[in-house]
N, CA, C and O atoms as a CHARMM CRD file, in Angstrom:
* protein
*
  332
    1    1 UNK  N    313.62100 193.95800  46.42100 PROA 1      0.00000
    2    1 UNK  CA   313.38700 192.64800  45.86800 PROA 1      0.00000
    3    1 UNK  C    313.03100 192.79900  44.38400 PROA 1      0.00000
    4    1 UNK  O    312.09300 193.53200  44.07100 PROA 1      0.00000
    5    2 UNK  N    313.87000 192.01700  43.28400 PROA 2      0.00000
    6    2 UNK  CA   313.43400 192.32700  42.31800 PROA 2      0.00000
    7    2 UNK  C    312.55500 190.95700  41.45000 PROA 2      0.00000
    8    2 UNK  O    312.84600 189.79200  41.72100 PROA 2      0.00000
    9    3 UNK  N    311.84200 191.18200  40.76000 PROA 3      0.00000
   10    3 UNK  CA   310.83900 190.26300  40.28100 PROA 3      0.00000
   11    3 UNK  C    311.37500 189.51000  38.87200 PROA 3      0.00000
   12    3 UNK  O    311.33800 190.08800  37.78600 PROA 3      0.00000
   13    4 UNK  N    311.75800 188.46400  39.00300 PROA 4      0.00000
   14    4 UNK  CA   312.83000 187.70600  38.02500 PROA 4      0.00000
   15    4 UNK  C    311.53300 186.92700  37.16800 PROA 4      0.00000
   16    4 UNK  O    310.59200 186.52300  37.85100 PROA 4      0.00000
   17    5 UNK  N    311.49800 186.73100  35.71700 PROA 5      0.00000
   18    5 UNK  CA   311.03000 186.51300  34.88600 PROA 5      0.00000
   19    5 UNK  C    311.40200 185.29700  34.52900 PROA 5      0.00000
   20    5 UNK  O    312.61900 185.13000  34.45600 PROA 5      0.00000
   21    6 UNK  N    310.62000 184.26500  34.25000 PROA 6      0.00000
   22    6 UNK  CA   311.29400 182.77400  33.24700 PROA 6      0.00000
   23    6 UNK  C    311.73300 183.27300  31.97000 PROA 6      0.00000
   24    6 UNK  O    311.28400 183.86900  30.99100 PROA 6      0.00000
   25    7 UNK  N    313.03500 182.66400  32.49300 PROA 7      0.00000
   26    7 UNK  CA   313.82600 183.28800  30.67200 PROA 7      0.00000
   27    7 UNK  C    312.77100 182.69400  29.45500 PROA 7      0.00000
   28    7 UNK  O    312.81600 183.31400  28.39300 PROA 7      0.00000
   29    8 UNK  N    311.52200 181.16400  29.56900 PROA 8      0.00000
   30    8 UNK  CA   311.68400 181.02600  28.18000 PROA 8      0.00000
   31    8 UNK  C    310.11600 181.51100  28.18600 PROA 8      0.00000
   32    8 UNK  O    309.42500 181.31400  27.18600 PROA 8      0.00000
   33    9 UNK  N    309.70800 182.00100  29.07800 PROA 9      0.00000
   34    9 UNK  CA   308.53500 182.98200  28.55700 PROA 9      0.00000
   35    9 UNK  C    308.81200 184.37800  27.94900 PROA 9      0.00000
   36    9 UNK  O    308.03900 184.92200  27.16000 PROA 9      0.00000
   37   10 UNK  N    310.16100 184.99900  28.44600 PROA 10     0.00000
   38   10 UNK  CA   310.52000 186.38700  27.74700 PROA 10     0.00000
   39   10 UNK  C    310.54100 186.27300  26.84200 PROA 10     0.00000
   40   10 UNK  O    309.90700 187.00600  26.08200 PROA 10     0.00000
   41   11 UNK  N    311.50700 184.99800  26.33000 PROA 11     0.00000
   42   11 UNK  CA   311.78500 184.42300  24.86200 PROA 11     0.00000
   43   11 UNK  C    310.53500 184.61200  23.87900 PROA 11     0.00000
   44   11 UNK  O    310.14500 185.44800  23.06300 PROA 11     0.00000
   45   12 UNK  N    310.07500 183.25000  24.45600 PROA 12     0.00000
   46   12 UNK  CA   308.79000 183.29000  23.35100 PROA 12     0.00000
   47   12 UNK  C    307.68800 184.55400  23.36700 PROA 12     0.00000
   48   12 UNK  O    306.75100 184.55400  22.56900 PROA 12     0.00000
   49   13 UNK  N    307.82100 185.30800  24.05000 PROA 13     0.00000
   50   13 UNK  CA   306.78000 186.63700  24.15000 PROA 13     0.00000
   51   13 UNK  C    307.26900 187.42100  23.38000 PROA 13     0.00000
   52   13 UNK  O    306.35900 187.98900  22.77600 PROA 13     0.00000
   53   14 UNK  N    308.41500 187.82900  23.01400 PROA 14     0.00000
   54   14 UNK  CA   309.17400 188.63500  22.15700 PROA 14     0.00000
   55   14 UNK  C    309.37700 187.86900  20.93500 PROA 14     0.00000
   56   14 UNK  O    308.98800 188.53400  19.97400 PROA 14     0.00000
   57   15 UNK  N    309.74100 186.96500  20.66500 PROA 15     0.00000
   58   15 UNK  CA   309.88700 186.23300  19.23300 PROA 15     0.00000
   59   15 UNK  C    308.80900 186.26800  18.78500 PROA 15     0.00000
   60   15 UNK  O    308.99700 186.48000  17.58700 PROA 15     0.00000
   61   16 UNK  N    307.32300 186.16700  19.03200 PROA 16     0.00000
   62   16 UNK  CA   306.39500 186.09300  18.84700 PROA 16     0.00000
   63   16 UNK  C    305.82600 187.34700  18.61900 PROA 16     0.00000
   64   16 UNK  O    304.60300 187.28100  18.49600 PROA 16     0.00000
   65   17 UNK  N    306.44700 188.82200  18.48900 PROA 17     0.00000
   66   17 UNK  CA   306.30800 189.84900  18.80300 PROA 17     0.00000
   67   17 UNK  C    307.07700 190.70300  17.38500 PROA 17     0.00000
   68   17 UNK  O    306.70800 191.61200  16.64200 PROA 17     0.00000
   69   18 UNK  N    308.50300 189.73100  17.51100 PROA 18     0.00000
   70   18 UNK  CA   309.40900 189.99700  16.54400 PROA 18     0.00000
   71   18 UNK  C    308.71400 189.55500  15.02300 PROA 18     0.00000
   72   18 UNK  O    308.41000 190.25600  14.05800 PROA 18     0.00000
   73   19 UNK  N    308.62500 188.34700  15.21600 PROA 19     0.00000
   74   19 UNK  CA   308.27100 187.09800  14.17100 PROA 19     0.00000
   75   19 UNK  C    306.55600 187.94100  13.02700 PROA 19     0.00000
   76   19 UNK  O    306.35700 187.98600  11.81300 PROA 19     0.00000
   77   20 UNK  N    305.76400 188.41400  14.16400 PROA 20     0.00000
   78   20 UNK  CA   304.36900 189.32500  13.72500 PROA 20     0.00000
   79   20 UNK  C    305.21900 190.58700  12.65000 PROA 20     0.00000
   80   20 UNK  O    305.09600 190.90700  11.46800 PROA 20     0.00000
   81   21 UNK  N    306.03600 191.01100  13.70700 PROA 21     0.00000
   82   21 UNK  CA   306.39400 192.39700  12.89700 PROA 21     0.00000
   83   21 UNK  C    307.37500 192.48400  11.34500 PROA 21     0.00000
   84   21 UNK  O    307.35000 193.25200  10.38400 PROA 21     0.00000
   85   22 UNK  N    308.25700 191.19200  11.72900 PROA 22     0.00000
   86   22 UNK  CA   309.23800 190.98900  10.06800 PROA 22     0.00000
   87   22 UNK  C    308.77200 190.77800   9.09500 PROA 22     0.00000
   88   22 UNK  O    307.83600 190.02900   8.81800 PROA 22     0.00000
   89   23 UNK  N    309.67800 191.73500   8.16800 PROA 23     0.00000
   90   23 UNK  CA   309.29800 191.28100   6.91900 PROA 23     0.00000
   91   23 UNK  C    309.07700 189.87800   6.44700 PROA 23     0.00000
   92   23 UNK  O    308.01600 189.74200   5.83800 PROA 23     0.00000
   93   24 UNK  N    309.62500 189.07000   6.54100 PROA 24     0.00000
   94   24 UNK  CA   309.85400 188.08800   6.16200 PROA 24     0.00000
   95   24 UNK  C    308.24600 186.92300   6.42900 PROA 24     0.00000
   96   24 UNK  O    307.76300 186.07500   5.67800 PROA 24     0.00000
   97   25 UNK  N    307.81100 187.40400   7.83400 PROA 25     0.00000
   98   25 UNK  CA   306.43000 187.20000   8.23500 PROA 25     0.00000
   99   25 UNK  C    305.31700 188.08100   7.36500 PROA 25     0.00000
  100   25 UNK  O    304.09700 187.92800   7.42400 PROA 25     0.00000
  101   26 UNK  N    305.83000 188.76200   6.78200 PROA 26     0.00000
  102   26 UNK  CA   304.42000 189.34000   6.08600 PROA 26     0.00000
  103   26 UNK  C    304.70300 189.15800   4.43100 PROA 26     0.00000
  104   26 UNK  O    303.93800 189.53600   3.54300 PROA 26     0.00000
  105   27 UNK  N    305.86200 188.55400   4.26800 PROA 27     0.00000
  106   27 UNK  CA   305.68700 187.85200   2.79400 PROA 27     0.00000
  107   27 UNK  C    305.07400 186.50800   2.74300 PROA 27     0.00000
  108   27 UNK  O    304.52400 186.17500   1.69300 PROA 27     0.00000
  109   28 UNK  N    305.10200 185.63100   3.82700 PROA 28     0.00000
  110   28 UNK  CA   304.72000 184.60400   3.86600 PROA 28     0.00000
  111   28 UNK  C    303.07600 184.58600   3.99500 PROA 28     0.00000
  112   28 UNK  O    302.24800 183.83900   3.47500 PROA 28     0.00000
  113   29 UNK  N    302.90600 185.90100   5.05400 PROA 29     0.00000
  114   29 UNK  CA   301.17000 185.46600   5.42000 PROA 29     0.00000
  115   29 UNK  C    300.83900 186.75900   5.18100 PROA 29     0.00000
  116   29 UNK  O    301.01900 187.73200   5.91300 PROA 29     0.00000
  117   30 UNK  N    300.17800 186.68500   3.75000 PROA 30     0.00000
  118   30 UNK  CA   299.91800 187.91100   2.88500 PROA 30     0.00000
  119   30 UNK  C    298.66200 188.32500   3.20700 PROA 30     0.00000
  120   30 UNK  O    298.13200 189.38100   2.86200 PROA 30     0.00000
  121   31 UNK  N    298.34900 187.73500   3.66600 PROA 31     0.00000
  122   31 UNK  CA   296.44200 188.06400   4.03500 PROA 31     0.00000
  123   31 UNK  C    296.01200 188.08200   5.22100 PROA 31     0.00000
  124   31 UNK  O    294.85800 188.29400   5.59500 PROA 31     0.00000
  125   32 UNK  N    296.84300 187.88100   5.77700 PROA 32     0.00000
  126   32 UNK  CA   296.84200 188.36900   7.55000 PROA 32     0.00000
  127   32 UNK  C    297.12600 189.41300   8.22600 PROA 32     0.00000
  128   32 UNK  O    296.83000 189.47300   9.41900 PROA 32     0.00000
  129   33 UNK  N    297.93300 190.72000   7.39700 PROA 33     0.00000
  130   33 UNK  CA   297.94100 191.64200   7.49300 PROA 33     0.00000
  131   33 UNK  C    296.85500 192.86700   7.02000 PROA 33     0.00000
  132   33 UNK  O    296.02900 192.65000   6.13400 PROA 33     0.00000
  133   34 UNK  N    296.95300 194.16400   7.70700 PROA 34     0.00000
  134   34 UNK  CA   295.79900 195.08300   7.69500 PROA 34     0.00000
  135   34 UNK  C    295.96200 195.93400   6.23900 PROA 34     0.00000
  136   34 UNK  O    297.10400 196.36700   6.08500 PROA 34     0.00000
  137   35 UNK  N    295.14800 196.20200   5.29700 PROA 35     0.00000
  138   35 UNK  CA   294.93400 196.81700   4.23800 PROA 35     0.00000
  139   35 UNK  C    296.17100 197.87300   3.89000 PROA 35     0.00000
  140   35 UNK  O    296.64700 198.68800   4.68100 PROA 35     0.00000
  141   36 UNK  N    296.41600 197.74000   3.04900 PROA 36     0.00000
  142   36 UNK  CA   297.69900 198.77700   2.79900 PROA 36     0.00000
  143   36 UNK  C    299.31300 198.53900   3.11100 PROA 36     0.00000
  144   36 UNK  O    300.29900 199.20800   2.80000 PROA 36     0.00000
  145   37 UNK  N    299.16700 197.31600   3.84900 PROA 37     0.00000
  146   37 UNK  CA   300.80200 196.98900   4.48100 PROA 37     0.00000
  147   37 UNK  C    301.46800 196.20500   3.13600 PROA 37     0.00000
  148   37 UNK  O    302.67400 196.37200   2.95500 PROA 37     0.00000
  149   38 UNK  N    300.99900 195.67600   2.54500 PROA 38     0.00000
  150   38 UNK  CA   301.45900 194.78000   1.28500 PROA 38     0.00000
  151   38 UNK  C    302.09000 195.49700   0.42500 PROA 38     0.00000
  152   38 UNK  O    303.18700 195.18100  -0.03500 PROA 38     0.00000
  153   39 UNK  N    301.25200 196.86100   0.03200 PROA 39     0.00000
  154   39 UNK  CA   301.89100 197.62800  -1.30100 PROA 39     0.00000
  155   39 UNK  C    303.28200 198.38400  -0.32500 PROA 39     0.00000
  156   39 UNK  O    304.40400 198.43800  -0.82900 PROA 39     0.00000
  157   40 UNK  N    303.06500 198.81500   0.80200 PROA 40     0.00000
  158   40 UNK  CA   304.01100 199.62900   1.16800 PROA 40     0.00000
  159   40 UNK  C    305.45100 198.93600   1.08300 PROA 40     0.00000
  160   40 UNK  O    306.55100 199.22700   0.61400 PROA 40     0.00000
  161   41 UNK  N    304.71100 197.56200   1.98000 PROA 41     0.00000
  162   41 UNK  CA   306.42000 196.32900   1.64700 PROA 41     0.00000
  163   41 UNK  C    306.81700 196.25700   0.49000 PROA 41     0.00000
  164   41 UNK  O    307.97500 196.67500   0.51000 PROA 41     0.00000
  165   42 UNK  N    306.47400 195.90300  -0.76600 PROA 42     0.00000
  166   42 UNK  CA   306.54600 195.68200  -2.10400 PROA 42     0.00000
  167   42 UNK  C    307.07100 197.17900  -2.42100 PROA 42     0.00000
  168   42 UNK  O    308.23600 197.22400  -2.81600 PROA 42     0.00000
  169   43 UNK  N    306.51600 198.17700  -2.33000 PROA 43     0.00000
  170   43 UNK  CA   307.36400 199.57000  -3.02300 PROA 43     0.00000
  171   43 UNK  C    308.42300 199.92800  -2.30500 PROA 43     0.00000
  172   43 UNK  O    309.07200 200.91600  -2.64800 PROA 43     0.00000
  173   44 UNK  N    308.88700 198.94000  -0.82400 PROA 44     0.00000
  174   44 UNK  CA   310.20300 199.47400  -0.10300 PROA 44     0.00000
  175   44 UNK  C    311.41300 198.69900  -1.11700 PROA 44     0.00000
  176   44 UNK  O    312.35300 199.14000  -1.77800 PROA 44     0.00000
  177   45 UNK  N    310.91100 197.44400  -0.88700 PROA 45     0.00000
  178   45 UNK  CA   311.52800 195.96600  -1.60900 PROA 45     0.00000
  179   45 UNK  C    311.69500 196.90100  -2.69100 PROA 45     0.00000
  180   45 UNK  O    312.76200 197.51100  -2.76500 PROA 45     0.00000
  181   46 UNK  N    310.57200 197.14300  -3.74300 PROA 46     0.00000
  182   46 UNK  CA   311.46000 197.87100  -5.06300 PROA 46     0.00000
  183   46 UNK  C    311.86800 198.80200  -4.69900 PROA 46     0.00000
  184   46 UNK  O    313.05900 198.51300  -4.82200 PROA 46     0.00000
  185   47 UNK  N    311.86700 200.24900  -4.12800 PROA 47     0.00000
  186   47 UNK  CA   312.74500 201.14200  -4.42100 PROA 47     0.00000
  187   47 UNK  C    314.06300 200.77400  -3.91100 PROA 47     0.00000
  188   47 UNK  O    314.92000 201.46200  -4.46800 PROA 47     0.00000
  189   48 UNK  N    314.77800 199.58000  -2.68300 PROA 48     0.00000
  190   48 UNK  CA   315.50000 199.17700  -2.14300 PROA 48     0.00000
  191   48 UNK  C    316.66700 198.79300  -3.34600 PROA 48     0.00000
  192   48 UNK  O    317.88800 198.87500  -3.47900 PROA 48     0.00000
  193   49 UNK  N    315.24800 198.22800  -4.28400 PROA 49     0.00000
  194   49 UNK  CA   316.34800 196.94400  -5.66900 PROA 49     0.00000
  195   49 UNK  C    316.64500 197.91600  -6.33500 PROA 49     0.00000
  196   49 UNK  O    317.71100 197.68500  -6.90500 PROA 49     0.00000
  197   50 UNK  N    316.17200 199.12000  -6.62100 PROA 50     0.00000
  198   50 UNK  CA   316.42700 200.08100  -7.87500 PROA 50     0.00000
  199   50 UNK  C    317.37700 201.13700  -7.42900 PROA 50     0.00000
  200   50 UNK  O    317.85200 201.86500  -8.30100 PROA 50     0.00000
  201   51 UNK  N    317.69700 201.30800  -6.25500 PROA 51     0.00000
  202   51 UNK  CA   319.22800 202.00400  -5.49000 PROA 51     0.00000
  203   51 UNK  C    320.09700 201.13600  -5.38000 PROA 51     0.00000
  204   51 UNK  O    321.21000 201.41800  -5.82300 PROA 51     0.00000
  205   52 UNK  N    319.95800 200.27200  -4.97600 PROA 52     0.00000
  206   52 UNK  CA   321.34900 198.95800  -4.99500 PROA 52     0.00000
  207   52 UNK  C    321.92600 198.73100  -6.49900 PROA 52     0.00000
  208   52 UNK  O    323.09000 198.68800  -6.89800 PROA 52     0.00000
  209   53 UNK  N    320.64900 198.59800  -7.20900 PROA 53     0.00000
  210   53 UNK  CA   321.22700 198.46500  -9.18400 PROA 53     0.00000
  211   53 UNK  C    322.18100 199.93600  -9.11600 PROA 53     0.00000
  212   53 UNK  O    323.40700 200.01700  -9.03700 PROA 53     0.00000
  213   54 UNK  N    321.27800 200.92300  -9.16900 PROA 54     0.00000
  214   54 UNK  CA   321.98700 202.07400  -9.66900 PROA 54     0.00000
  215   54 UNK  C    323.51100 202.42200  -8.60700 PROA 54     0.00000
  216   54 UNK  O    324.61100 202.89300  -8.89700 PROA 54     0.00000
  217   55 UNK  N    323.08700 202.07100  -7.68000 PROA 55     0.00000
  218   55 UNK  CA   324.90700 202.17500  -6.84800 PROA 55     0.00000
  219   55 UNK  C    326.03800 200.95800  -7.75700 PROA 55     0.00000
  220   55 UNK  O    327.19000 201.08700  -8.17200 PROA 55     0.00000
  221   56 UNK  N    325.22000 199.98600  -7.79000 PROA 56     0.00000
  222   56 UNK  CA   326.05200 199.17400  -8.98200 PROA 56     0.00000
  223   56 UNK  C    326.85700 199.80700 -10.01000 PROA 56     0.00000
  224   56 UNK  O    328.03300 199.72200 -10.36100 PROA 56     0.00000
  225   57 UNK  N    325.77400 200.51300 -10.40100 PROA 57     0.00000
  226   57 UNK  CA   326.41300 200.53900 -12.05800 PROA 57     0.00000
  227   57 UNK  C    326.87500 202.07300 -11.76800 PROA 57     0.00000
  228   57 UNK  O    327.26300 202.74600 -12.72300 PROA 57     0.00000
  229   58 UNK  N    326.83100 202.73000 -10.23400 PROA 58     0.00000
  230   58 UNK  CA   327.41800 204.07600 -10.41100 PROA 58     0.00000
  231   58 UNK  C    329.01700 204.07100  -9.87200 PROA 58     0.00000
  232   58 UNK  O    329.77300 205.04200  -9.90700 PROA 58     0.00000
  233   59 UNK  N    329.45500 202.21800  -9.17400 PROA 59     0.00000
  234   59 UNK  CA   330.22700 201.61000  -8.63800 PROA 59     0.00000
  235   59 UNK  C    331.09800 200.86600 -10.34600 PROA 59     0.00000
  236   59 UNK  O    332.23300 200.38900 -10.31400 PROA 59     0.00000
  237   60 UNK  N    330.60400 200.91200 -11.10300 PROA 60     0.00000
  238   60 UNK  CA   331.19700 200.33000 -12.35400 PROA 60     0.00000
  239   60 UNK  C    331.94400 201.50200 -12.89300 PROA 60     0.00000
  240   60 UNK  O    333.15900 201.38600 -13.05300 PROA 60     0.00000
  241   61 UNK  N    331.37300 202.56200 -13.17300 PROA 61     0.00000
  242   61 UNK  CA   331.41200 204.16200 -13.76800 PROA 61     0.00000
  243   61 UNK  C    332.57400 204.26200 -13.26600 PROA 61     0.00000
  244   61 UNK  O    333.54200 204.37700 -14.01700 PROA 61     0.00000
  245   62 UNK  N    332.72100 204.24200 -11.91900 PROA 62     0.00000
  246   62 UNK  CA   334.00300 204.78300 -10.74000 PROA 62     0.00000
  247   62 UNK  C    334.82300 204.26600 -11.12800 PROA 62     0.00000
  248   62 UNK  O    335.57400 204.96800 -11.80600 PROA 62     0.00000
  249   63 UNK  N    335.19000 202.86300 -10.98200 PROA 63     0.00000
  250   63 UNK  CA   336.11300 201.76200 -11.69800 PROA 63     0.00000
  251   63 UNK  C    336.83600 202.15000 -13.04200 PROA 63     0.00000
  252   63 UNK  O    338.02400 202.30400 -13.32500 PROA 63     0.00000
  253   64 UNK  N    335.62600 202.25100 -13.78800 PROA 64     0.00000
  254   64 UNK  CA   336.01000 202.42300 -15.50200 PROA 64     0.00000
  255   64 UNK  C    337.04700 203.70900 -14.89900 PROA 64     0.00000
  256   64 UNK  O    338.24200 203.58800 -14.63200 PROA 64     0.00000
  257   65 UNK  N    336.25200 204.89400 -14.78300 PROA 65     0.00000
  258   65 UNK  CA   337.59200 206.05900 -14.50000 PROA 65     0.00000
  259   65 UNK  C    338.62700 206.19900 -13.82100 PROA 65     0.00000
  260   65 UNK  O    339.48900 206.99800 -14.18400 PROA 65     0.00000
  261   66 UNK  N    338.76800 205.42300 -12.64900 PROA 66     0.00000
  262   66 UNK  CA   339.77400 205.01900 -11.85100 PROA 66     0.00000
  263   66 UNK  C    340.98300 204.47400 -12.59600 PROA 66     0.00000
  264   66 UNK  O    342.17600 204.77600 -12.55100 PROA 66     0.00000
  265   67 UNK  N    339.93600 203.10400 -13.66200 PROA 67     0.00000
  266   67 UNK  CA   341.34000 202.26800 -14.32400 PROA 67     0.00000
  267   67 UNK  C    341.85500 203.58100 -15.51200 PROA 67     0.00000
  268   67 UNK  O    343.02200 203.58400 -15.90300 PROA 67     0.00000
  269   68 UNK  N    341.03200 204.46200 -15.91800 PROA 68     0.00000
  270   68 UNK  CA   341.69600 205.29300 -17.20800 PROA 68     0.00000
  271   68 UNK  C    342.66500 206.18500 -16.84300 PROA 68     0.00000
  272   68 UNK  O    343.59000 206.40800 -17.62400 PROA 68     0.00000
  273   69 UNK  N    342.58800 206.89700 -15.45800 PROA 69     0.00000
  274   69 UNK  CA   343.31900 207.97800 -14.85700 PROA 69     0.00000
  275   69 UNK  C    344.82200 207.47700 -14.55700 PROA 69     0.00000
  276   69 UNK  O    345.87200 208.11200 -14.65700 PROA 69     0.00000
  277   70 UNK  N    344.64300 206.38100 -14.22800 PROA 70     0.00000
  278   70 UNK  CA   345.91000 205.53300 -13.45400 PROA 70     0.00000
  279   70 UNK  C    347.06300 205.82800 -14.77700 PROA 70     0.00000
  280   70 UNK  O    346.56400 205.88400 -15.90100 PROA 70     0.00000
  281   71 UNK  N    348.13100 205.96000 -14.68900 PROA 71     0.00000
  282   71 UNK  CA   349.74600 206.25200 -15.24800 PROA 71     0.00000
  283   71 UNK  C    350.13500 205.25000 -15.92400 PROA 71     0.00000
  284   71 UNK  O    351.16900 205.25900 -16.59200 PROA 71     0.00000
  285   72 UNK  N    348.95800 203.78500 -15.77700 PROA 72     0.00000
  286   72 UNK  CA   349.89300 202.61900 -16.66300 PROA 72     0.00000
  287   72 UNK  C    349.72300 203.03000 -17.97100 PROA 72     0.00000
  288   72 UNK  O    348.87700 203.86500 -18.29100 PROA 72     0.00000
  289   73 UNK  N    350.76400 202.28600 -19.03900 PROA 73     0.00000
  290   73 UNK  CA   350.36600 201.49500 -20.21000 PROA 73     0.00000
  291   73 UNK  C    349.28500 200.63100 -20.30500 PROA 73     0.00000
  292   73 UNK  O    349.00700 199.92600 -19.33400 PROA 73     0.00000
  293   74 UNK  N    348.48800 200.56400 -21.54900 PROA 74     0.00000
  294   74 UNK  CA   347.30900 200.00800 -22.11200 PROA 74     0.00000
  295   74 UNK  C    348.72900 198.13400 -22.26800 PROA 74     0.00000
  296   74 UNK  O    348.84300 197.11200 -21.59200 PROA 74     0.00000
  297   75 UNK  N    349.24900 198.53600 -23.18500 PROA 75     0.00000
  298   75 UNK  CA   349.75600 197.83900 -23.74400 PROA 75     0.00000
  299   75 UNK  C    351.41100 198.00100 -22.86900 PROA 75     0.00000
  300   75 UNK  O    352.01800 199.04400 -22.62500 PROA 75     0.00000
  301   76 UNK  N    351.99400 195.90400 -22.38900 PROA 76     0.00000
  302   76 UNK  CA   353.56700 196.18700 -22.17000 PROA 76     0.00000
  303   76 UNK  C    354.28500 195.73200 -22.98200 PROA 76     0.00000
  304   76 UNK  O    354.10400 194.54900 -23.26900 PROA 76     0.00000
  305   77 UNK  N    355.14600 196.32700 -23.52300 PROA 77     0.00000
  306   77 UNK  CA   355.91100 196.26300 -24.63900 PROA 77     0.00000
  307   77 UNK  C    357.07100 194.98400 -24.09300 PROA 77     0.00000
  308   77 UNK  O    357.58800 195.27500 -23.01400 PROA 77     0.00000
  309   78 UNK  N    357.52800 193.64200 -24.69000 PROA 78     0.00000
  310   78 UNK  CA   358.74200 193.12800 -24.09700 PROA 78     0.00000
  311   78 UNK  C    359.94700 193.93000 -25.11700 PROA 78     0.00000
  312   78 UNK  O    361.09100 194.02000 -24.67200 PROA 78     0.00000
  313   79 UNK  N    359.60900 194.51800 -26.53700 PROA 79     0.00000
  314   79 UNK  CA   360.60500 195.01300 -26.85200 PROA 79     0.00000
  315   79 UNK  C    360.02100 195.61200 -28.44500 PROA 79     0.00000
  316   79 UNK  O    359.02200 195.09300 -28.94200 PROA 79     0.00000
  317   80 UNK  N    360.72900 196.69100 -29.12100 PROA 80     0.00000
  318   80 UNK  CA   359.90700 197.37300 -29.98700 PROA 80     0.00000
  319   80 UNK  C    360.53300 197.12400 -31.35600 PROA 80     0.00000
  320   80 UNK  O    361.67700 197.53000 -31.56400 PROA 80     0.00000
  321   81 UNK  N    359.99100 196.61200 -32.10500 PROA 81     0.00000
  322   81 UNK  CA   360.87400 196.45100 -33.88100 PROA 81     0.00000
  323   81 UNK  C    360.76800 197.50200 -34.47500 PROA 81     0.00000
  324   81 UNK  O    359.70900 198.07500 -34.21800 PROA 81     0.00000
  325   82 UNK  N    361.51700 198.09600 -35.28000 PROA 82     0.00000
  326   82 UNK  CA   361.44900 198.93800 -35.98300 PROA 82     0.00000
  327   82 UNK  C    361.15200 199.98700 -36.19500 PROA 82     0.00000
  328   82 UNK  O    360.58500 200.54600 -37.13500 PROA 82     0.00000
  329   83 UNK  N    361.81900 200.49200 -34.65800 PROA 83     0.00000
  330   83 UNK  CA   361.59300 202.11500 -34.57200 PROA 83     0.00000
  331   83 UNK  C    363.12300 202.71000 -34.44700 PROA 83     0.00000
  332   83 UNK  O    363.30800 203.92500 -34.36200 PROA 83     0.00000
């Protein structure tokens, strides 16, 4: 015999579980959390923003050399005077 649970107590026991633990819950209720959890969120958040920039601009770098290597012409000629 197995022991079946009300789906909307699982629900809310876990959302309520989820909701404590997200980030998103501990930007909002800054002072409800235990000493030290604030700076740790804040230095993930930045080191998070300062790898995403630098993949950016190490994603620009790639590009720039990609377009220089490539076999085209800079310039298409429709036709040349005076050579």
């Amino acid at each position: 015999c197995h022991l079946v649970r009300p789906q909307s107590q699982w629900t809310s026991a876990h959302f309520l579980k989820i909701r404590k633990f997200g980030t998103g819950s501990k930007l909002l209720n800054w002072d409800s959390f235990s000493l030290g959890t604030a700076p740790v969120v804040v230095g993930l958040f930045f080191i998070g923003s300062v790898q995403l920039f630098f993949i950016g601009v190490l994603g620009e770098y790639i590009g720039a050399i990609h377009t220089k290597v490539t076999k085209r012409p800079l310039v298409v000629e429709r036709e040349r005077l005076n050579f």
